[in-house]
N, C-alpha and C positions, 0 to 999 in steps of 0.2 A: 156597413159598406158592402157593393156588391163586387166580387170578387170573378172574374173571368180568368180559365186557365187554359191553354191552348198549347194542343200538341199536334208539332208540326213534322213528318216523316215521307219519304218514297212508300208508293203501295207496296201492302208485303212486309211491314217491320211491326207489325204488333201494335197498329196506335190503338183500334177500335175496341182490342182485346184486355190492354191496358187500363181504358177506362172502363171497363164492366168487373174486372178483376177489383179497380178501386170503389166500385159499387156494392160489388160484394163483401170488403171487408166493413163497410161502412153504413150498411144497410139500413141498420137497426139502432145504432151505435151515436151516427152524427147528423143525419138527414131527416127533415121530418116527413117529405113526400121526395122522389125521384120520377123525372119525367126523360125520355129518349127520343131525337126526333132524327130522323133521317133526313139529313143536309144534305141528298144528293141533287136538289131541284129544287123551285120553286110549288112545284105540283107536288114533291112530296112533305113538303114543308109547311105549306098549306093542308095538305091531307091529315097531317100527323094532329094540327093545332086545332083543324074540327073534332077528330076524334076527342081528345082532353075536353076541347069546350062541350061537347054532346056529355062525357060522361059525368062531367061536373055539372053540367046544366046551367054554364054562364053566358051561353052562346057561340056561334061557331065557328065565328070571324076571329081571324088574327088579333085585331085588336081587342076584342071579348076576351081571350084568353090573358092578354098580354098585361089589360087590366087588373083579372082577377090575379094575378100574381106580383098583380103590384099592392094588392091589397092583403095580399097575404104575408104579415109580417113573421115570416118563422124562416128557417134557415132551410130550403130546399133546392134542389141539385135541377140544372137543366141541362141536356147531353146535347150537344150538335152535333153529328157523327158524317164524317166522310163531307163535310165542308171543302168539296174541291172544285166547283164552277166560279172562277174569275168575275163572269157575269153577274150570279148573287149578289143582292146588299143584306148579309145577315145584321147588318145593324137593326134592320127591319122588325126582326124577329126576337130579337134579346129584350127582354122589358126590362124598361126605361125603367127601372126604382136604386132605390141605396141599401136592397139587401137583396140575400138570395146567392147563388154559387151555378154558372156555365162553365163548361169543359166543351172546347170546340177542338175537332180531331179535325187532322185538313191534310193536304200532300204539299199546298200552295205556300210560300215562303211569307209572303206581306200578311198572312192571318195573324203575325204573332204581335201586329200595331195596334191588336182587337185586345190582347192581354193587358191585366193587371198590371201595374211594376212588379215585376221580379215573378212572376207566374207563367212566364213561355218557356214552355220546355220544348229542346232541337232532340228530337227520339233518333236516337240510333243503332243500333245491330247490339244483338247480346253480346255478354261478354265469353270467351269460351266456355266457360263451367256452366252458363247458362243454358248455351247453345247444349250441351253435350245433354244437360238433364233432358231438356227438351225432348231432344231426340229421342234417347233411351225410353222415356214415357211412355212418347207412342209409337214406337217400335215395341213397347212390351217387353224390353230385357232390359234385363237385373244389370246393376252397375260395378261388374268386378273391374279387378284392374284388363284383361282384355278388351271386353265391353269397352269400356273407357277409354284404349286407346285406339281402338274401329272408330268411337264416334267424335274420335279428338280429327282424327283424318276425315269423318264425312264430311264436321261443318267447318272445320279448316278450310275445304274446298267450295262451301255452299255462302264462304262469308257471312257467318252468324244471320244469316236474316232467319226472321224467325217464322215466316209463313215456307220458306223452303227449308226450314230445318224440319217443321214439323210434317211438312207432306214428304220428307223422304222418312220419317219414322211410321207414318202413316201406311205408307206403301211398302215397308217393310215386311209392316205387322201383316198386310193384306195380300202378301204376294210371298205363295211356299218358296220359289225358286229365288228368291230375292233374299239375302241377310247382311249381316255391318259388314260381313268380310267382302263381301261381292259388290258392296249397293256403287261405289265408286267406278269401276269397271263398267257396269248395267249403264250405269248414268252416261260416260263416253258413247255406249254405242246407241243409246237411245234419247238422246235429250231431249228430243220434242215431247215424245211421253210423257217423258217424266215431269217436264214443267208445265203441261196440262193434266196432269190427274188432277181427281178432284177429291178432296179427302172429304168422309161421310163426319160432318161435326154437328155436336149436339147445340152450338151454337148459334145452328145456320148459316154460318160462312159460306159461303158459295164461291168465293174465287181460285181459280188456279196461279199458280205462279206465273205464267204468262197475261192471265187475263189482268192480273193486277197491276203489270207491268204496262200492259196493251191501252189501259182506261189512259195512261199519263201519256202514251206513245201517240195516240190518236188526236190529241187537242194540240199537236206540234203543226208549226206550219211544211210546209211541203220540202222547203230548204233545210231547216232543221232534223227533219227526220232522215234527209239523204246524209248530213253531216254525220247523224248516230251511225246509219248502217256502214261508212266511211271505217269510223274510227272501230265498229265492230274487228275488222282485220287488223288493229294494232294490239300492242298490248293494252290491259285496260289501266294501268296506272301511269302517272305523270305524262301524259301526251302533249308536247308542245304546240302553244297557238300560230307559236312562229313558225312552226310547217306549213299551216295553212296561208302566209303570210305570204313567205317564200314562193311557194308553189304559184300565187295568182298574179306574183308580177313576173311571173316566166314567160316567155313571149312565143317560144317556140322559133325563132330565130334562124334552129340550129337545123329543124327541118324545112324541107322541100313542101310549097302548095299543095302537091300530089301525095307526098306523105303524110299530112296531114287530114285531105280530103279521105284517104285511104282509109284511115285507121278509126273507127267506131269510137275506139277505148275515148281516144284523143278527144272526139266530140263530147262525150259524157261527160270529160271534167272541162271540156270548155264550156258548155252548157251549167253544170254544178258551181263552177268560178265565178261564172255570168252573173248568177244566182243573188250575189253579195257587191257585184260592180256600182249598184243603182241605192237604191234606200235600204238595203239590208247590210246588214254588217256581221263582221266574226261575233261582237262585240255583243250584238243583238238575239247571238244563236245562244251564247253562254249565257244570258241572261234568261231566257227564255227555257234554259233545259235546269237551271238552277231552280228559276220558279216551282217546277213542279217536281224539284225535289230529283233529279235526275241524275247528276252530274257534282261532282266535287271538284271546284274551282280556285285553285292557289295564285293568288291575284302577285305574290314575290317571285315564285318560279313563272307564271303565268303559264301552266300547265291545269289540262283536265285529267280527272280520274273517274272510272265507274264500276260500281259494284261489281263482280265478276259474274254474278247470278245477272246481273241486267245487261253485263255486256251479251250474255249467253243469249239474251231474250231480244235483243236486237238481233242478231243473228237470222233469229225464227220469222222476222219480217218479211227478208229478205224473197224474191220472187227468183231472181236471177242472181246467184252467190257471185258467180263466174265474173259477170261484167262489174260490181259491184271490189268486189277482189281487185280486178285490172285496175280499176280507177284508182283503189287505193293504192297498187306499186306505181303507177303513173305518179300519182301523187308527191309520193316519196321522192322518182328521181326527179319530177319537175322543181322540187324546195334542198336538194341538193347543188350547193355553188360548184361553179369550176373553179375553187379556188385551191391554191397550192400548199397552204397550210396548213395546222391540224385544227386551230379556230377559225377556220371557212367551212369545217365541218361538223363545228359544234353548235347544237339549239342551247 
């Protein structure tokens, strides 16, 4: 039986590294070939399956490949890695036989109707002890009980992800004036830095914490991303849907034509409101930022939450904080009732 397992995470939490770590221990062990393709495209998926068919000599067509692995009755491992374009049909790509072992890494939510029964794993942030070795590793210091508790405060604050836990150990190690005691302070006054450095790995990882953030940021539609830089000025946990609710049947009533005409802010969130009047829905935004792994969505509270490292990376979008800001306290007082009781002013 062929067996498909699929890890589904936000950029940035260790999927890809996860699977080559289970490569490693397994090498020699339980596999009798491993093959790695990079799932970023069609063109590299295609590229990846000529090479195998070139070096095997079965030809250099997908289906060439897809065959000779169907004929290969032994138990070998097939990687799809970074499986995150919606457009993809990686069913294309997976040979069609009843043995053999794929591990498909994705950001996208619906990859995991591609798993086995009982074979989808939902990847999520280390746990602190994790986070902390992490750190310490590559940061290069020894784990006393101080050590331990600098690096219980950095990733406390980094939310255990584990591509920002290990570029601030990275940047540590890399930077004399930087150590566990100061790296949190550095971090307040420099964040863009910091979630653009790029740590030199022998992996070849190439991304920064933004850019990895930026891949999922970029495929949002235009409404969606104005709603992330929105809730960038709340706090990032339990944000209610029903603010936004509130806010869009506010009529504005209470002002004058001229004060409305007047005021820029005004225009912005009538414009941002407008957004969701017609075929787009709240409904459609949470859907859509869940997809690609963005957002944690409590459908009993109906409240959003997001990472604090991503809410930090919205942030970095931002062109204009200022107007961006205003809209978000318009916001507020436009889903605030006049009402006289203490539950007229509970979400």
């Amino acid at each position: 039986m062929q067996h498909v397992v699929t890890i589904v995470a936000k950029g940035g939490t260790g999927k890809t590294q996860v699977a080559l770590r289970f490569v490693s221990e397994n090498l020699y062990s339980r596999f009798t070939h491993i093959w790695f393709f990079d799932a970023t495209s069609d063109a590299t998926l295609v590229a990846g399956f000529k090479k195998l068919g070139k070096a095997t000599g079965v030809g250099e067509l997908v289906n060439d490949v897809q065959d000779f692995l169907g004929r290969m009755h032994k138990d070998w491992l097939v990687i799809f890695d970074n499986a995150d374009d919606p457009n993809i049909d990686l069913s294309k790509y997976i040979p069609q036989c009843n043995h053999g072992n794929v591990i498909i890494t994705s950001r996208l939510t619906e990859v995991h109707q591609m798993a086995s029964p009982g074979f989808h794993l939902d990847f999520s942030d280390l746990e602190q002890s994790e986070a902390v070795d992490l750190l310490l590793k590559h940061a290069h210091e020894n784990s006393d009980n101080d050590n331990q508790q600098l690096a219980s405060d950095i990733v406390d604050a980094l939310g255990y992800q584990a591509l920002a836990v290990a570029t601030a150990g990275a940047y540590i190690a890399s930077t004399a004036t930087c150590t566990l005691s100061n790296y949190l302070s550095l971090f307040k006054q420099r964040c863009s830095k910091f979630l653009n450095y790029k740590m030199k790995s022998l992996d070849g990882y190439q991304k920064t914490v933004f850019s990895a953030f930026q891949l999922s940021f970029d495929e949002l539609s235009p409404s969606t991303k104005l709603f992330m830089q929105i809730c960038a000025f709340f706090h990032h946990t339990a944000i209610p849907i029903e603010l936004f609710y509130r806010a869009s049947a506010f009529t504005g009533d209470d002002l004058s034509p001229e004060e409305n005409e007047k005021t820029p802010v005004i225009k912005e969130l009538n414009h941002f409101i407008s957004l969701y009047l017609h075929d787009k829905s709240w409904d459609d935004t949470i859907d859509e930022l869940s997809h690609l792994s963005l957002t944690m969505y409590d459908p009993g509270a109906k409240t959003l939450s997001f990472h604090p490292i991503l809410h930090r990376c919205i942030q970095e979008t931002l062109i204009d904080k200022k107007v961006v800001w205003h809209i978000a306290q318009l916001l507020l007082a436009c889903a605030t009732p006049f009402g006289s009781t203490e539950a007229d002013y509970k979400f």
